[in-house]
Structure formats: structure tokens, C-alpha cells
C-alpha positions as CSV (number, residue, x, y, z in Angstrom):
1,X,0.0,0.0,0.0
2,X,2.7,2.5,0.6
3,X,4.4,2.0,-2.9
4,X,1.0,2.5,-4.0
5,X,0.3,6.0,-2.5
6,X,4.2,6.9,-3.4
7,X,3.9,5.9,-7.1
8,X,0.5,7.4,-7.0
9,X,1.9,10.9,-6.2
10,X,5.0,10.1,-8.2
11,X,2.3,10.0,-11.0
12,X,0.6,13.1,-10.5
13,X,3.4,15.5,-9.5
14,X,4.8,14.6,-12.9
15,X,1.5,14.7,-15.1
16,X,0.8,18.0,-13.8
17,X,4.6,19.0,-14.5
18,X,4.7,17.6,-17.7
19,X,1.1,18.9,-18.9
20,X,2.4,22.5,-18.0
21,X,5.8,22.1,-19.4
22,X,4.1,21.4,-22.8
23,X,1.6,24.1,-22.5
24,X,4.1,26.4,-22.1
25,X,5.6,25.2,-25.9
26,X,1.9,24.6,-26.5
27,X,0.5,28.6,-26.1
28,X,2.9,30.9,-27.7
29,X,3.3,28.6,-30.9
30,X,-0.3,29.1,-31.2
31,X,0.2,33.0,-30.3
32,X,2.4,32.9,-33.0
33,X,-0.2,31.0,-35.3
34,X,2.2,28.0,-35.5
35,X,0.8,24.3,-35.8
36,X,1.1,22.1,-33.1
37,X,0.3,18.7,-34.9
38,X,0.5,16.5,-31.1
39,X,0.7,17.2,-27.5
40,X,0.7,14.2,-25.6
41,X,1.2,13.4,-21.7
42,X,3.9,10.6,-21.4
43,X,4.9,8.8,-25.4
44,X,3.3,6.8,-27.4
45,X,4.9,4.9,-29.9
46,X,3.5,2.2,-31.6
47,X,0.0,3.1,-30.1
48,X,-1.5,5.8,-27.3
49,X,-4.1,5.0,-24.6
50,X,-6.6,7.8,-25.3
51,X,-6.5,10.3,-28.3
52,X,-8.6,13.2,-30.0
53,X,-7.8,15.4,-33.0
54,X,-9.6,19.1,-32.2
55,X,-8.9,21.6,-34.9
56,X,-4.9,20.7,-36.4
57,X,-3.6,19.4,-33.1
58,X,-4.1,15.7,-32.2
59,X,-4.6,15.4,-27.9
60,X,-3.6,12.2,-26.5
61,X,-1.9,9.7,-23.8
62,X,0.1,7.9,-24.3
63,X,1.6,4.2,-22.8
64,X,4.9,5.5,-21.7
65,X,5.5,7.7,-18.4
66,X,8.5,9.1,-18.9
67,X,7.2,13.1,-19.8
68,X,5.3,14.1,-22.9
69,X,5.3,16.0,-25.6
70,X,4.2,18.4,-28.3
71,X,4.9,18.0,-32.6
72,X,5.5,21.7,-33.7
73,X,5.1,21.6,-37.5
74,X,8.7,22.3,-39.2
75,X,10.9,21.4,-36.2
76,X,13.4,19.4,-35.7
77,X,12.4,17.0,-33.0
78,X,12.3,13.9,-31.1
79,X,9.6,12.5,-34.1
80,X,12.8,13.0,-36.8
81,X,10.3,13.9,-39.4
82,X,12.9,14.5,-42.5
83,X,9.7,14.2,-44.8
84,X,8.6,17.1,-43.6
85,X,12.0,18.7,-43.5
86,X,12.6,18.4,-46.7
87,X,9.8,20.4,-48.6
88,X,9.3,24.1,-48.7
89,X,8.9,25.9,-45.2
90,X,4.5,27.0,-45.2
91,X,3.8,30.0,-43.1
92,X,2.5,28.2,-40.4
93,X,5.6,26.2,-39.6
94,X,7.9,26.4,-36.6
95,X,11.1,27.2,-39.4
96,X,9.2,29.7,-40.9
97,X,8.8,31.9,-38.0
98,X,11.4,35.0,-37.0
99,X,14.5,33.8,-34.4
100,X,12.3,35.4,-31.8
101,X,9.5,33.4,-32.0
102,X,10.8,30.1,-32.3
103,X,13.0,31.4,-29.2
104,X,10.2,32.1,-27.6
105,X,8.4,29.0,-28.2
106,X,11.2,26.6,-26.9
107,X,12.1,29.0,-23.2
108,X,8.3,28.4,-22.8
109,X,8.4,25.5,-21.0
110,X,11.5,25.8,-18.7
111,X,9.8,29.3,-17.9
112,X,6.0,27.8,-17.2
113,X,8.4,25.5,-14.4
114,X,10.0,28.4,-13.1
115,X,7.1,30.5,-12.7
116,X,5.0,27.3,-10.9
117,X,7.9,26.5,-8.5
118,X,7.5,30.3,-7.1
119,X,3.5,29.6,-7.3
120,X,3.6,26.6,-5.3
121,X,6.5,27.4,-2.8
122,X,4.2,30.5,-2.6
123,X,1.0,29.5,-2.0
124,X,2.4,26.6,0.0
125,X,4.1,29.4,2.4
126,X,0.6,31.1,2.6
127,X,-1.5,28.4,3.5
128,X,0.9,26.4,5.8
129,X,3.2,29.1,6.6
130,X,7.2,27.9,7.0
131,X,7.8,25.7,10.8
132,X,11.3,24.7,11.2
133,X,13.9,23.9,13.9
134,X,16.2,26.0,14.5
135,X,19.7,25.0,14.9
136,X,20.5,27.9,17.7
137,X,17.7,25.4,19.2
138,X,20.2,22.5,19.9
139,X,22.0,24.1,23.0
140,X,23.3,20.7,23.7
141,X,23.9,19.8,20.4
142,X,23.6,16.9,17.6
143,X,23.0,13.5,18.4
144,X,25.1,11.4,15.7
145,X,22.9,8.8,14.5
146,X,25.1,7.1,12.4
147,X,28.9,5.7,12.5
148,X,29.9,7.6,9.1
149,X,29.1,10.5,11.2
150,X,31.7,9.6,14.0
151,X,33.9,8.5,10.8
152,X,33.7,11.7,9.9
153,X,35.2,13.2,13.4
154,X,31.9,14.1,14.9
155,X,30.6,13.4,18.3
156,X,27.2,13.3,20.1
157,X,26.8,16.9,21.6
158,X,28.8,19.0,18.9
159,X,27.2,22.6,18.1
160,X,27.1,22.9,14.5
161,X,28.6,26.5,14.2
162,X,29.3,27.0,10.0
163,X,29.4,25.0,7.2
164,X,31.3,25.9,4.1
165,X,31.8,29.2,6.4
166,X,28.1,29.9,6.5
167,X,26.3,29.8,9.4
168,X,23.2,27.3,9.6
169,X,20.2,28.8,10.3
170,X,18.1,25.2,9.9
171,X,18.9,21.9,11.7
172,X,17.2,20.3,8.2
173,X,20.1,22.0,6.3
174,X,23.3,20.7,7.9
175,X,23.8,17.8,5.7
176,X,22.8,19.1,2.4
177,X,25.2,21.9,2.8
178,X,27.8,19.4,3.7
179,X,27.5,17.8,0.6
180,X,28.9,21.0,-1.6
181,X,31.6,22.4,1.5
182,X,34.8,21.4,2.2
183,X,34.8,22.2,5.8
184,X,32.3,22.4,9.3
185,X,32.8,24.6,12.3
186,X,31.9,22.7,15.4
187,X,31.6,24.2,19.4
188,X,32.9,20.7,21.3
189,X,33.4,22.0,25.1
190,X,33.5,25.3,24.2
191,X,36.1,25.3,21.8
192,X,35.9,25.5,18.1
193,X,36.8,22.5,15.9
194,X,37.3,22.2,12.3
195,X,35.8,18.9,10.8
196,X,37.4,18.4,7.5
197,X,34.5,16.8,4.7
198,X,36.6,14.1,2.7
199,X,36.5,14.6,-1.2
200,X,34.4,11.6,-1.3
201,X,31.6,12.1,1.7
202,X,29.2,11.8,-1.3
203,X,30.3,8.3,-2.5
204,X,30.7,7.4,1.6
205,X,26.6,8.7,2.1
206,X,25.8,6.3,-0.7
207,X,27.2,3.3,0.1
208,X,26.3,4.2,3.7
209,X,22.4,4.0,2.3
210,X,21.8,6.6,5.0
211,X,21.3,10.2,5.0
212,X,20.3,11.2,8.2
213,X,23.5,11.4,9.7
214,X,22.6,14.0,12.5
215,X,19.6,14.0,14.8
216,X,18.3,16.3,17.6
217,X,19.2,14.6,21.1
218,X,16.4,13.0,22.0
219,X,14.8,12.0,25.7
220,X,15.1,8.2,26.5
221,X,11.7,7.2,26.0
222,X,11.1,3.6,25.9
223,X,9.2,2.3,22.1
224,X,9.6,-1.5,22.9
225,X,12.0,-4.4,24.4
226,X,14.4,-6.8,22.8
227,X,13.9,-10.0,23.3
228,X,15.0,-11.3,27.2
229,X,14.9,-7.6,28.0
230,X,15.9,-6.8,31.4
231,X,14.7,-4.0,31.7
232,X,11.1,-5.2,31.0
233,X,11.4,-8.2,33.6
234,X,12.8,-5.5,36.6
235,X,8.9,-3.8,35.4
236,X,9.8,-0.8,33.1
237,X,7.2,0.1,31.2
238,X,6.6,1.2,27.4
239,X,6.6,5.3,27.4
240,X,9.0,5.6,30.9
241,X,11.3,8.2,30.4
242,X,15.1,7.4,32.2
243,X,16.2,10.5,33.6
244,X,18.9,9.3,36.1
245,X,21.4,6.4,36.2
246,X,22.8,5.9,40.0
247,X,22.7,9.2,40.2
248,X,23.9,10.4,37.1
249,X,21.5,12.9,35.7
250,X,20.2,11.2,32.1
251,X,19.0,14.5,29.8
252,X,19.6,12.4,26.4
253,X,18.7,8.8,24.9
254,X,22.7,9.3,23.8
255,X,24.3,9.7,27.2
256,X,22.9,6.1,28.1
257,X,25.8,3.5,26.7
258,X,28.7,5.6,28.1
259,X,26.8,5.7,31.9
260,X,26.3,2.0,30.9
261,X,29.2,1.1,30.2
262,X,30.5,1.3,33.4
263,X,27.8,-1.1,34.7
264,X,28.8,-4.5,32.9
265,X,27.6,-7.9,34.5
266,X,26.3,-5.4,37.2
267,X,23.2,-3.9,38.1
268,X,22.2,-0.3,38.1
269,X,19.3,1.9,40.3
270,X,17.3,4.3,37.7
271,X,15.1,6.8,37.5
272,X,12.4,6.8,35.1
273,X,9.8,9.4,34.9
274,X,6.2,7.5,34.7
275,X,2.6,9.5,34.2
276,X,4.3,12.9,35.8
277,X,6.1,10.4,39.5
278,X,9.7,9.6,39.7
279,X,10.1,5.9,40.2
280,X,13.2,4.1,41.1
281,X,13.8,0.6,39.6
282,X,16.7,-1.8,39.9
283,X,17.8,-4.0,36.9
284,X,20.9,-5.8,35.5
285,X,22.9,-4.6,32.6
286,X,24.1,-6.8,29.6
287,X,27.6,-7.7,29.1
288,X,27.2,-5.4,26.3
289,X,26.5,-2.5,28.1
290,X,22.6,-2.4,27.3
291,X,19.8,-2.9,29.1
292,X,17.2,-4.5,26.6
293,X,15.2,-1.3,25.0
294,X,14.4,0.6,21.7
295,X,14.3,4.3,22.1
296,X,11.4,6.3,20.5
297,X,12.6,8.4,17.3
298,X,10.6,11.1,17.8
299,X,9.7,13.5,15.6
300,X,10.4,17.4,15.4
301,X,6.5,17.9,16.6
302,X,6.7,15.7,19.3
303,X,9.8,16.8,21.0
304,X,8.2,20.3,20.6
305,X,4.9,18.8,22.7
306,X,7.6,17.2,25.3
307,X,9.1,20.7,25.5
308,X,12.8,19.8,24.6
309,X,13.0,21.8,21.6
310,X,10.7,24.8,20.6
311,X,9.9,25.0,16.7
312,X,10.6,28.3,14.6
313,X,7.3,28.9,12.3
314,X,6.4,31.9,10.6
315,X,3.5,32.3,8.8
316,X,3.2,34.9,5.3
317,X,0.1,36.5,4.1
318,X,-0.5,36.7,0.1
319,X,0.9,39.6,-0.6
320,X,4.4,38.5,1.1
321,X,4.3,35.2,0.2
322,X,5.3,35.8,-2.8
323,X,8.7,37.3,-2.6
324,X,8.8,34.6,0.1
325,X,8.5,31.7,-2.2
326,X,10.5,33.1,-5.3
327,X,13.7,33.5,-2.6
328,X,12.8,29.7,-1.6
329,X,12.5,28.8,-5.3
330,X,16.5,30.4,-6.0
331,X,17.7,28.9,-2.8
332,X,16.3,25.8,-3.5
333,X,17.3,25.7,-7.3
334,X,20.9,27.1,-6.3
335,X,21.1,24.3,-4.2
336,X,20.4,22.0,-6.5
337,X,22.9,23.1,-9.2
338,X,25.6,22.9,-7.1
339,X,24.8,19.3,-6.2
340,X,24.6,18.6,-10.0
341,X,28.1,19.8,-10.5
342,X,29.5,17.6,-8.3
343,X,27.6,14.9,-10.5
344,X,30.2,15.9,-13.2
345,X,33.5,15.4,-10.9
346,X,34.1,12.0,-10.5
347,X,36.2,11.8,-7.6
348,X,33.4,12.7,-5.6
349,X,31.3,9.6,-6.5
350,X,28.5,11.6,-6.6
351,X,27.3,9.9,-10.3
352,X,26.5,6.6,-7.9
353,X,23.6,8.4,-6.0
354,X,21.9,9.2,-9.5
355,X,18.8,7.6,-9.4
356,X,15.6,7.3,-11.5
357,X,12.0,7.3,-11.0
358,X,12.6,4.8,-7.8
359,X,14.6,7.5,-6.3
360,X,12.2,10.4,-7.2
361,X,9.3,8.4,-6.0
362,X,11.4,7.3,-3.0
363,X,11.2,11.0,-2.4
364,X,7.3,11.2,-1.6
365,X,5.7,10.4,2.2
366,X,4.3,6.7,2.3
367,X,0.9,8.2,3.5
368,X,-0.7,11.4,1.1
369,X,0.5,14.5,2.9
370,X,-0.6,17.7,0.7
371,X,2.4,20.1,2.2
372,X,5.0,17.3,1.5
373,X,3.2,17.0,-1.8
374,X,3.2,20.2,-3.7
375,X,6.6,21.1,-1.5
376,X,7.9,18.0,-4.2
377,X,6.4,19.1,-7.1
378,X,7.7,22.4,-6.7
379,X,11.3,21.4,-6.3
380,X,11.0,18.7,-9.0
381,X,9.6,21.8,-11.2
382,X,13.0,23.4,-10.4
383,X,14.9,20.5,-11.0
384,X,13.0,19.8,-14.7
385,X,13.8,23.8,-16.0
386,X,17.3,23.2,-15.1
387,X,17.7,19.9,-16.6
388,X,15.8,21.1,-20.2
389,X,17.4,24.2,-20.4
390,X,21.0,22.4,-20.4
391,X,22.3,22.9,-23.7
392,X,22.1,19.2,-24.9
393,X,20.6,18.3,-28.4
394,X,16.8,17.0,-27.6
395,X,16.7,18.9,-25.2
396,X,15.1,22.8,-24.8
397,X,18.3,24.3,-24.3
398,X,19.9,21.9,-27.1
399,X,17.2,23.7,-28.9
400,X,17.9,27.3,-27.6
401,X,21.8,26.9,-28.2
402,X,21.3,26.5,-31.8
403,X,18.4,29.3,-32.1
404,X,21.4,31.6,-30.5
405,X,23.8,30.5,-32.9
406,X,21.1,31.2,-35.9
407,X,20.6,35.0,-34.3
408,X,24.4,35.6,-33.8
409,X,25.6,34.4,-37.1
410,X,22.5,35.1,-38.9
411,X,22.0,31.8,-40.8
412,X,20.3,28.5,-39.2
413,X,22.6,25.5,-38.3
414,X,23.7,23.5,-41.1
415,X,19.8,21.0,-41.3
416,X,22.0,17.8,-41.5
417,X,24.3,18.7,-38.4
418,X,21.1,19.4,-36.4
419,X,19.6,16.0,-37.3
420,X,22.6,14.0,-36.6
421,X,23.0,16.4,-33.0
422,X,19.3,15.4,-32.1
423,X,20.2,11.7,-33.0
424,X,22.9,11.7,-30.4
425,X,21.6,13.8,-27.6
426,X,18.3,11.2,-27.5
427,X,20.9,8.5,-27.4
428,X,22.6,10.6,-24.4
429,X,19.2,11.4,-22.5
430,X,18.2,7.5,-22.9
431,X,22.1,6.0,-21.6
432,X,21.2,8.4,-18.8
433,X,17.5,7.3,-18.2
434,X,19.1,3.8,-18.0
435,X,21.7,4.4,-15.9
436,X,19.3,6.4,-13.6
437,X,17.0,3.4,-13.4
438,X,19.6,1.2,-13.4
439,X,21.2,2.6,-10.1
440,X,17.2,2.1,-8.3
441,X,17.5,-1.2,-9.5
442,X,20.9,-2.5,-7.8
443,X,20.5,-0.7,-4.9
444,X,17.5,-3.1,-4.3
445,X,20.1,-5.6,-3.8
């Protein structure tokens, strides 16, 4: 059921992006009285799933989701219609139309997914309003979750100062800006430390199949018992909070296996905080160290309900929502170029995290959440302008390129070097939709 609802959303957050994408091709051709012969959402060769011819322009869906389309009369496209090519240009063809026109037509749909990722990021400030935790917040700290983390030279308890030199204003954030920086600024006992970020942390996240490499400390709340727990048999209870061990004040789930370590093959008195009373129970510690319980990973909300951490939210009317979501929309597309360039250096094994539909579907909530929802859709808006304005053949901006070289030399590229350039950027786009795939496809292994 939950890949259900994820592929479901997967679905819809790209019809809608694809369907707009196109109609931003789609309206000023026909502003500029040029024939659209198809617009499709997703392909269809061979055959389409549902199709209707109103006025020139055939409508349709077709059987394969990986975008859509529209057939501009007299362009040089995915279809490869040399037939066409090959006869004299009509007025109502895409060739026949000034430089600015045809320029026009092609920026259309990278700008429609600019302009929506500012809409939604907008509208999605006004209605929900922006709640985040703060990283001044974590006066005691991160809790490393993972062992790349301590790898990495971090400890439980460090105050994230800077990354890259920048201060971080979001807990969210810390990772993602690790991922472009070469260095983080750490307060560990009151003194600064400098944590240098290894050329290859991307390649170490991936093969780590973990990206939550930080946490905010969390209470020691008990979720369940392993099995033979002894805990459970001295009578601990599932929700007791342990806020003392023989003594030692417990504040954090983290603090626990150092204070337990001690304790070996021994037994321990501790405090647990039950329905608002302090009770005292003795029980035996493991040779391990542990006493035989799963902490509760709880979430930003709930630690905010507890009163360990107090959220940041602001909340935008219409009016300022707007600037509000356009600076969200360049932060958020900055962000995402600079994680793309690292895609092009190999010694930062970033290529191995590229992943296809699997990954972007990976990306939605496995129960429908409407924030998390159109939050996606908006940065996947981002992330499809950038891609289809890169200046690849097949591509818009393989497209734009050679409109640019047509207005600065004043002639159109040479026909037959623009059909052999479209030949090989589809043969690019689809080595890179396999590899994509590909990648989802051994990391289920």
C-alpha cells in the first residue's frame, strides 16, 4: 500500500509537471499561429491509450511515463520527421517563424516551471506558513545517529557553528550543505573544531544508504523491548522516560551507553519518569553495556509537545508570500545546481547516487500529505527547467543553443548537423534514463 500511495503521487506530481511544461511550448506557438500537430502526456509509440484530433492538433496519452510531448510543425524533433524537413517551409511552420519566436516558443516550458515552482513554494508558504527547527535550538547539540558521522570526526553533543563558512540557520540543512563544502565549524566543550568533509563524503553517504546522519538529542523514552529484555522483567514500562542512572543525571537517549558502560555484568538503580512520578527501579545490565530497549525516534512535533525543543514557524500573508516563495524557489534551485556539479566530478562519487523514478518516487511520504506533496512538485519543477534548459541536443536548451547560434551568425545550423546532433543527444538522454534506473535497480540488492 505505501508503494501505492508513493507511485501514485510520483504520477501526478509529474502529469501536472509535464502537462504544463508542454503548454508552455503549446500557447505561444499558437500566439504565433504555429501548428502544433500532437501534445501528448507521457509517449506513445506504436500506439496511445486515449486520443482526440480538435482543430490541427491531435490530444492524446500515451503508454509510456517518462514526460510528454508536443509536434511543432517544421521542427526538428524527437519525431525526426525528414519528410517534412525536406519540402518548402508553409507560413504556419515552426522554421518559418522569425529567431524570436521560435526562441520564444522553446524558453516556454522551462519558464512555465520556473514560474509554478515560485507559485507553489508561494502558496504553499501562505496556507501552511514555513515551521522549522532551529539549529541555535540544539544548546546541547547533535545526536550522531550514524557511524559515518563519527567516521567523519563528529561526536554526540557537537554545536554545528558554519558549514562551508556559513552559518546554519536550519537543523534540516546541515547535511545538504555538507554535501557542496569542504569544511564544518563545530563548538565541542566550548572550543571550536574544524571537521574536514573528505572529497568523497558523497560516495561514503551512498554506500552508507543513509542520509540522516545528525539527529536532535532526543529523551530516553522507551518504544519496545528486545527480546530477554531486562529492563522489561525488573517492570519498566513502554513510554517511561530514564532521567537518572545511579545518580547520574540522564538528559539524552545518547548519554545512556557511556553511563552503561560502566555497569557491565552489574546492576544499576534508575530513575524513570512515569505519568508525571519519579520511580526508582533496579535491573541488571548486559555484558554489552545495554539494558534491553528501543528508544522512540521522535519526531520534530513531538519533542516540541515534550518541551525539549521549541519549533521556529512563521507564517506569510498573500501579498508577502510571494517574494517569500520566489527566494525559496532560488535557494532551492541554487542548491540543487551545485549538487549537480559535483555529479560531473568523478572523484566525488556523486554519479553513484543518480537515481531514477525509484529515487524520485522514493522522495514522496508513504501516507498522502498535501504540504509534503506540492513542496515536491515544486522542487522537481525546479529541477526539470534546469535539466531542459542544459544545452544538450533534444533537449530545450539543445534547442535554444542553436536558435542563439542562428541569431548571432545570422543563418540556421547546417539542417544535416542538427539531425545527426538530435540523434545523439536522444541516445545521451536515454544512456542516462538507464543508468538512472539502473542505479534504483541494484540498490534493491
Amino acid at each position: 500500500m505505501d508503494i501505492l500511495i508513493k507511485a501514485l503521487q510520483l504520477i501526478m506530481s509529474l502529469s501536472i509537471l509535464v502537462v504544463l511544461h508542454e503548454l508552455g511550448h503549446f500557447i505561444p506557438a499558437k500566439l504565433f499561429k504555429t501548428k502544433v500537430e500532437k501534445f501528448y502526456l507521457f509517449f506513445d509509440p506504436w500506439f496511445s491509450l486515449v486520443k482526440k484530433k480538435i482543430g490541427d492538433t491531435e490530444y492524446g496519452i500515451g503508454w509510456l511515463p517518462l514526460g510528454g510531448y508536443v509536434k511543432i510543425s517544421g521542427m526538428i524533433d524527437e519525431s525526426m520527421d525528414k519528410e517534412q524537413m525536406k519540402k518548402a517551409p508553409e507560413s504556419w511552420e515552426f522554421r518559418a517563424k522569425p529567431a524570436w519566436q521560435r526562441l520564444i516558443i522553446m524558453i516556454g516550458g522551462v519558464t512555465v516551471n520556473l514560474l509554478l515552482a515560485v507559485l507553489i513554494y508561494s502558496m504553499t508558504l501562505y496556507v501552511y506558513g514555513d515551521k522549522f527547527l532551529s539549529n541555535d535550538s540544539l544548546t546541547d547539540g547533535v545526536w550522531c545517529v550514524d557511524n559515518l558521522s563519527k567516521e567523519l570526526g563528529f561526536i554526540s553533543g557537537d554545536k554545528i557553528v558554519s558549514v562551508g563558512g556559513e552559518p546554519i540557520l536550519r537543523f534540516s540543512s546541515i547535511v545538504e550543505k555538507m554535501l557542496s563544502s569542504k569544511t564544518v565549524i563545530v563548538n565541542r566543550d566550548n572550543e571550536e573544531k574544524t571537521i574536514i568533509i573528505p572529497d568523497n563524503f558523497i560516495e561514503q553517504l551512498i554506500a552508507n544508504e543513509k542520509t540522516m546522519l545528525f539527529y536532535p538529542r532526543i529523551p530516553a523514552i522507551i518504544s519496545s523491548f528486545v527480546e530477554n529484555s531486562n529492563c522489561e522483567k525488573a517492570g519498566f514500562l513502554i513510554k517511561d522516560r530514564i532521567v537518572a542512572i545511579n545518580g547520574f543525571e540522564i538528559n539524552y537517549n545518547d548519554q545512556i551507553a557511556g553511563v552503561l558502560s560502566s555497569y557491565k555484568d552489574s546492576s544499576v538503580i534508575i530513575d524513570i519518569l512515569r505519568a508525571g512520578d519519579v520511580v526508582s527501579i533496579k535491573t541488571k545490565v548486559g555484558a554489552n553495556g545495554t539494558i534491553g530497549y528501543y528508544p522512540a525516534l521522535l519526531t520534530f512535533n513531538q519533542l516540541e509537545e515534550l518541551e525539549v525543543y521549541t519549533m521556529t514557524s512563521k507564517t506569510y500573508g498573500l501579498l508577502a508570500s510571494f517574494p517569500a516563495g520566489y527566494k525559496k524557489s532560488v535557494n532551492k534551485l541554487s542548491s540543487y545546481i551545485d549538487q549537480f556539479k559535483l555529479i560531473l566530478s568523478p572523484s566525488s562519487g556523486a554519479y553513484k547516487g543518480v537515481g531514477g523514478f525509484g529515487a524520485i518516487g522514493s522522495l514522496f511520504p508513504s501516507q498522502w500529505d498535501w504540504e509534503r506533496f506540492w513542496n515536491l512538485t515544486a522542487f522537481l519543477s525546479l529541477m526539470l527547467a534546469f535539466l531542459n534548459i542544459l544545452p544538450i541536443p533534444a533537449l530545450d536548451g539543445g534547442h535554444v543553443a542553436f536558435l542563439m547560434y542562428e541569431i548571432v551568425f545570422g543563418k540556421p545550423a547546417p539542417e544535416k548537423f542538427m539531425e545527426f546532433a538530435q540523434v545523439v543527444g536522444m541516445l545521451l538522454l536515454l544512456s542516462l534514463v538507464l543508468f538512472a534506473n539502473g542505479n534504483d535497480i541494484l540498490k534493491l540488492f
